[in-house]
ROPALO-201758 format. One line per field, with one value per residue (C-alpha): z, y, x; residue number from 0. Coordinates in steps of 0.2 Angstrom, whole numbers, padded with zeros to 4 digits. Each point is the difference from the previous one (the first is absolute). Last residue first. Example, Ala and Ser with C-alpha at 12.3 -4.5 7.8 and 13.67 -1.06 7.14 Angstrom:
2
z [0036 | 0003]
y [-0005 | -0017]
x [0068 | -0006]
pos [1 | 0]
//
This chain:
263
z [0040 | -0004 | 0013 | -0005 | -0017 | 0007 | 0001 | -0015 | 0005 | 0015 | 0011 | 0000 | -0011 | 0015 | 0013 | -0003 | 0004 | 0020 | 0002 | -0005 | 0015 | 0013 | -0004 | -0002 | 0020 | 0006 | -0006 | 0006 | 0017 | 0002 | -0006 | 0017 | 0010 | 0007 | 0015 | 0007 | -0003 | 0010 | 0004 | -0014 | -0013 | 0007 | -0003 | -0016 | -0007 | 0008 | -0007 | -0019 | 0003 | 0004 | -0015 | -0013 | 0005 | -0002 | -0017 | -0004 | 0003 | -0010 | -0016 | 0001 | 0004 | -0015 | -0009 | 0005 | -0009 | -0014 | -0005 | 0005 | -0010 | -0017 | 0007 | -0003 | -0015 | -0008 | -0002 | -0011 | -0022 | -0004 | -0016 | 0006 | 0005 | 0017 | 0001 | -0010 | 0012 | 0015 | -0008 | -0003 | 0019 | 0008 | -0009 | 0004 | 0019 | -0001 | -0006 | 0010 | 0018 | 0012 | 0001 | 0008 | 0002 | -0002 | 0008 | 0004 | 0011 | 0002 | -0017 | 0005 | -0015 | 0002 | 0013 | -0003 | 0000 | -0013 | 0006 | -0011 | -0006 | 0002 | -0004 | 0005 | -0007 | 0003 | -0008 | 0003 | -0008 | -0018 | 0003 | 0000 | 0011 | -0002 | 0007 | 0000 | 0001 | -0009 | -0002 | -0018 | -0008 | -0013 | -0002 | -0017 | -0004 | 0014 | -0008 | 0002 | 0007 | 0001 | 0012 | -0001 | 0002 | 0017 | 0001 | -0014 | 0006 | -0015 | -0003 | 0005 | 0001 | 0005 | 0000 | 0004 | -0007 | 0008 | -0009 | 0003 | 0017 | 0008 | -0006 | -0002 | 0017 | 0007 | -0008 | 0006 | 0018 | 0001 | -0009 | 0009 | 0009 | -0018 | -0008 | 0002 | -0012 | -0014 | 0002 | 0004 | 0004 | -0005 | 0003 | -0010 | 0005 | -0009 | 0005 | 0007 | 0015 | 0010 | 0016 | -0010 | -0005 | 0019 | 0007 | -0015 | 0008 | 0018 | -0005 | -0009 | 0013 | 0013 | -0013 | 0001 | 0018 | 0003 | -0015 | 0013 | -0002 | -0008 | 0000 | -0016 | 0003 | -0013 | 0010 | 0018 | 0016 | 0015 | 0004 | -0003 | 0013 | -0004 | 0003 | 0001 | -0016 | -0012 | -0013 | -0018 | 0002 | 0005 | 0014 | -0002 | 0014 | 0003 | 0002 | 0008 | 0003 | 0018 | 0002 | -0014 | -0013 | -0010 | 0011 | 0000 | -0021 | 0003 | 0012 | -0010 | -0014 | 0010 | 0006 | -0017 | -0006 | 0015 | -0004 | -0018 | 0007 | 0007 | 0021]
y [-0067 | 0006 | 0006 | 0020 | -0005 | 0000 | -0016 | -0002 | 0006 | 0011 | -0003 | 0010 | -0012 | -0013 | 0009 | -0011 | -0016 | 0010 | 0001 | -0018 | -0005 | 0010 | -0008 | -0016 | 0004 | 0005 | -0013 | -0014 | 0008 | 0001 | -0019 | -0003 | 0006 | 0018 | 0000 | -0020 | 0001 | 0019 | 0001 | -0009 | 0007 | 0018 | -0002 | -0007 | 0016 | 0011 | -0005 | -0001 | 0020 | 0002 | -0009 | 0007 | 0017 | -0004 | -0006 | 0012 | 0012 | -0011 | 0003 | 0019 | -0004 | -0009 | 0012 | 0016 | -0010 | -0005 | 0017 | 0006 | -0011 | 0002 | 0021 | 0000 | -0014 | 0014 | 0013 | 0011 | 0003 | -0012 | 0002 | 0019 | 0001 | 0003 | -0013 | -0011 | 0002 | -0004 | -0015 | -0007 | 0003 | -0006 | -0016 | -0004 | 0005 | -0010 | -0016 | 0002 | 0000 | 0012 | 0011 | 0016 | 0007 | 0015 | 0015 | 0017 | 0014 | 0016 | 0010 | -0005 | 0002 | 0009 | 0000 | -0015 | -0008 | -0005 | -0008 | 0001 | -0013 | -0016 | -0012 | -0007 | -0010 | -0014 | -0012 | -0011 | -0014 | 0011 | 0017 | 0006 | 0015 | 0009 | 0018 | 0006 | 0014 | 0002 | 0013 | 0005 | -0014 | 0001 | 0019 | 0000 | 0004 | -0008 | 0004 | -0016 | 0008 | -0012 | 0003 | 0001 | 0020 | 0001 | 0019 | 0006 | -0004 | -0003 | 0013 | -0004 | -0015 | -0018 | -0016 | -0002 | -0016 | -0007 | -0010 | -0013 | 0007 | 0011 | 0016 | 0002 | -0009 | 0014 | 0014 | -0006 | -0004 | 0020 | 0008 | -0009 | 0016 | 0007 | -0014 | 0011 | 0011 | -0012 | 0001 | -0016 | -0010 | -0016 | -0008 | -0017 | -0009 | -0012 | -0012 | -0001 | 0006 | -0011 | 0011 | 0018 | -0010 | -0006 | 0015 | 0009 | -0010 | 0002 | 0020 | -0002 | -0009 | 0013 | 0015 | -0009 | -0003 | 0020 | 0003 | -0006 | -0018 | -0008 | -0019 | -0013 | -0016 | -0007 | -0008 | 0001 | 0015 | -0010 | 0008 | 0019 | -0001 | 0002 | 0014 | -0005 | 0004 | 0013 | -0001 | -0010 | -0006 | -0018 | 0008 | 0007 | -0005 | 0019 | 0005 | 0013 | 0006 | 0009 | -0008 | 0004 | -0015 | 0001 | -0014 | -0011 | -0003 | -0009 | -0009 | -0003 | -0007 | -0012 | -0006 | -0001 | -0010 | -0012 | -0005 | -0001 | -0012 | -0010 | 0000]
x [-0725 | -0018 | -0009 | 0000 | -0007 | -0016 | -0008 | -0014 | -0018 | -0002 | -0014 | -0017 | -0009 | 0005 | -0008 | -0016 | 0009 | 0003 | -0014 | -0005 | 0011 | -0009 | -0016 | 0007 | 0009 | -0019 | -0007 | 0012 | -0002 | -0018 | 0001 | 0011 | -0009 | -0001 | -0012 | 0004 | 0019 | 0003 | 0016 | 0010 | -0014 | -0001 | 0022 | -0001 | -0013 | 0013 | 0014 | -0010 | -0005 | 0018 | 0008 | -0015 | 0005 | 0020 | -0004 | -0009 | 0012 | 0014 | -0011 | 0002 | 0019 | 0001 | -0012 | 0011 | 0014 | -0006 | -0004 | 0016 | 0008 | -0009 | 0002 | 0017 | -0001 | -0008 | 0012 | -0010 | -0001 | 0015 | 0015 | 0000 | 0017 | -0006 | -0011 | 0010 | 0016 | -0010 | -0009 | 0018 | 0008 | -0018 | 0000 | 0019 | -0003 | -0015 | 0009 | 0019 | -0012 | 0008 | -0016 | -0006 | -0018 | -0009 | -0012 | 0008 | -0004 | 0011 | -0007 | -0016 | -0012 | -0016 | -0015 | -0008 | 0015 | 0014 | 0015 | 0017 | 0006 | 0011 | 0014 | 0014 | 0012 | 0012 | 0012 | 0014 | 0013 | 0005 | -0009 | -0017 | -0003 | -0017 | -0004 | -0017 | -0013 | -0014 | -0013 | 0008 | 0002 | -0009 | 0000 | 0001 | 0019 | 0007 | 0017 | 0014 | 0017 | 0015 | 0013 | 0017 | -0001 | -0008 | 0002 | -0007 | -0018 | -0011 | -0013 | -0020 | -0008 | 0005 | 0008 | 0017 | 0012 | 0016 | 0010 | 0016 | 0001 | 0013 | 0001 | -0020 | 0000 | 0011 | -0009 | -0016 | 0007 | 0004 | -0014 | -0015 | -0005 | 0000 | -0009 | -0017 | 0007 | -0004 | -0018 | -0012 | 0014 | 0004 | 0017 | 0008 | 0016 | 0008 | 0013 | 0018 | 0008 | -0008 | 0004 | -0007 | -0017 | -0002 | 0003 | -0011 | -0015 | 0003 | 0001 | -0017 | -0008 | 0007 | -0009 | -0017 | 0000 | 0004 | -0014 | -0012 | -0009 | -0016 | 0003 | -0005 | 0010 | 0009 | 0015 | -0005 | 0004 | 0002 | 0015 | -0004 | -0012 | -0018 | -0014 | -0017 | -0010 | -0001 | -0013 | 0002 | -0018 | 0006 | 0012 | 0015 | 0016 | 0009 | 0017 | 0005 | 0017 | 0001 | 0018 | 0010 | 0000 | 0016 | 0010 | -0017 | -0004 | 0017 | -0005 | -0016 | 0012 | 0009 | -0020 | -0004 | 0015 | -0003 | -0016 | 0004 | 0013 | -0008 | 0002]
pos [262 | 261 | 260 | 259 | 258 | 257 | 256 | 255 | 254 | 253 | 252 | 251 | 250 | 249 | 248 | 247 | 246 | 245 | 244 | 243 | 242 | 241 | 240 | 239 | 238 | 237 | 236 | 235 | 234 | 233 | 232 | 231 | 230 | 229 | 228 | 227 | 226 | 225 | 224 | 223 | 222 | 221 | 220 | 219 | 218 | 217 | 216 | 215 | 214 | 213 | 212 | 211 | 210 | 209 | 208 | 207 | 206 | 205 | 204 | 203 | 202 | 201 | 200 | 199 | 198 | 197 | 196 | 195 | 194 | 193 | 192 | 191 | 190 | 189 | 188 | 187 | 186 | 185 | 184 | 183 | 182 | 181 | 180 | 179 | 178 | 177 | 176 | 175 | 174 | 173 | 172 | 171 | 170 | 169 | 168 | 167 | 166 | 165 | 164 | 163 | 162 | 161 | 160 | 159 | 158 | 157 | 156 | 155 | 154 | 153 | 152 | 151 | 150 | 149 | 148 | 147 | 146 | 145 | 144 | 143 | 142 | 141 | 140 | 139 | 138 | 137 | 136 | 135 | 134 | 133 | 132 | 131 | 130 | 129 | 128 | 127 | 126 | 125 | 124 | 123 | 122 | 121 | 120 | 119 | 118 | 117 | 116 | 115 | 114 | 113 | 112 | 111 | 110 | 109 | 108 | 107 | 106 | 105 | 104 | 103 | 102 | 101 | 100 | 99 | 98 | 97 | 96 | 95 | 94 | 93 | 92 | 91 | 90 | 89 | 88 | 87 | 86 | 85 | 84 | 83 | 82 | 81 | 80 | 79 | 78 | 77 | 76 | 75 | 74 | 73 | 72 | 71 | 70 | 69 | 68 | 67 | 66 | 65 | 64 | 63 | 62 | 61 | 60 | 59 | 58 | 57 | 56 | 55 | 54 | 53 | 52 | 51 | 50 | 49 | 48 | 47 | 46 | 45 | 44 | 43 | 42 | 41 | 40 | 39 | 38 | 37 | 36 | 35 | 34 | 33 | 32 | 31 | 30 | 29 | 28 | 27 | 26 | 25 | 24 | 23 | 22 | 21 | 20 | 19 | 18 | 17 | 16 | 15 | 14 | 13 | 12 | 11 | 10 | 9 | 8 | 7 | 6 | 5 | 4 | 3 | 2 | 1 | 0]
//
């Protein structure tokens, strides 16, 4: 196993000691929609899901475990109101006391009672409809981030859509576009929806793929069974057919590889 593979699967373990038992987490489709549910151990780095705030809060625990272990590091919260830290109070105050910094975004009066820490004012609203915690310390680090999901009908206070990442690059990226949102250096977190755009087009393009697989099984299969209705040039046709499809989708591709791969 490499060891980013073994990284992620420590830290899913982790993720598991906060997970009560009827968390929900949800794949999303190319729409953004909910999907079929997933088991917390085959969750992926920069994945787009749509889980419960009880998945949110054990990623936030696993997070500050692994901030309060190192013992070193930054550590950067975002809230859209600071009194939604208070069920946080107790790890906040720890880190705070623990780390080399640790930074809260958001609006409303600071909470007194984490005193180490570092109050940045969302003064425009930026940052509002996120939620993250980012860890980055000296050998690990780790953040999640998501926002609340809007329907039809209006937010949904209990539903969120987001992604984690343990890649040193993106959690960099997403700790200094952070700050400048909320200090007013940036307009919108942008790479947040960069990455979810290419996300819902991988998984678009991944669709077609599987559609093109099963119309391209059964075309071999009339042709193994059936040589003298479907010959072999019927065949070719079909399959160039098939494969100037799939050219056409490649406006709809992401350009440049998301920031997410890189090592």
């Amino acid at each position: 196993m490499s060891r980013k593979a073994l990284l992620n699967r420590t830290f899913l373990d982790c993720v598991r000691d906060y997970l009560p038992t009827d968390a929900l987490i949800h794949e999303t489709d190319a729409d953004g929609r909910a999907g079929a549910m997933v088991p917390h151990g085959r969750l992926k780095e920069h994945t787009f899901y749509l889980f419960d705030t009880d998945t949110q809060e054990a990623f936030w625990h696993a997070i500050a475990e692994l901030a309060l272990e190192q013992a070193k590091g930054t550590l950067l919260a975002c809230f859209g109101h600071y009194q939604q830290a208070r069920p946080y109070l107790e790890w906040l105050r720890q880190a705070a006391c623990t780390l080399d910094r640790v930074e809260l975004i958001g609006a409303g009066r600071p909470l007194r009672s984490i005193p180490h820490a570092h109050f940045i004012r969302d003064s425009r609203g930026g940052c509002r409809d996120f939620r993250l915690v980012l860890y980055e310390g000296p050998r690990v680090q780790a953040m999640v981030i998501s926002r609340q999901l809007q329907t039809a009908t209006g937010p949904q206070p209990d539903r969120h859509i987001g992604f984690y990442s343990l890649n040193a690059k993106v959690v960099r990226h997403f700790r200094t576009e952070l700050l400048d949102v909320a200090q007013g250096r940036a307009a919108a977190v942008q790479e947040f929806l960069r990455l979810q755009a290419i996300d819902q087009a991988g998984k678009a393009f991944q669709r077609e793929l599987q559609r093109h697989q099963v119309a391209l099984d059964q075309t071999l299969q009339r042709l193994r069974l059936d040589r003298n209705r479907y010959p072999a040039a019927q065949v070719r046709s079909a399959l160039e057919r098939s494969l100037a499809q799939l050219q056409a989708w490649r406006p709809h591709l992401p350009q440049g590889a998301p920031r997410a791969t890189d090592s």
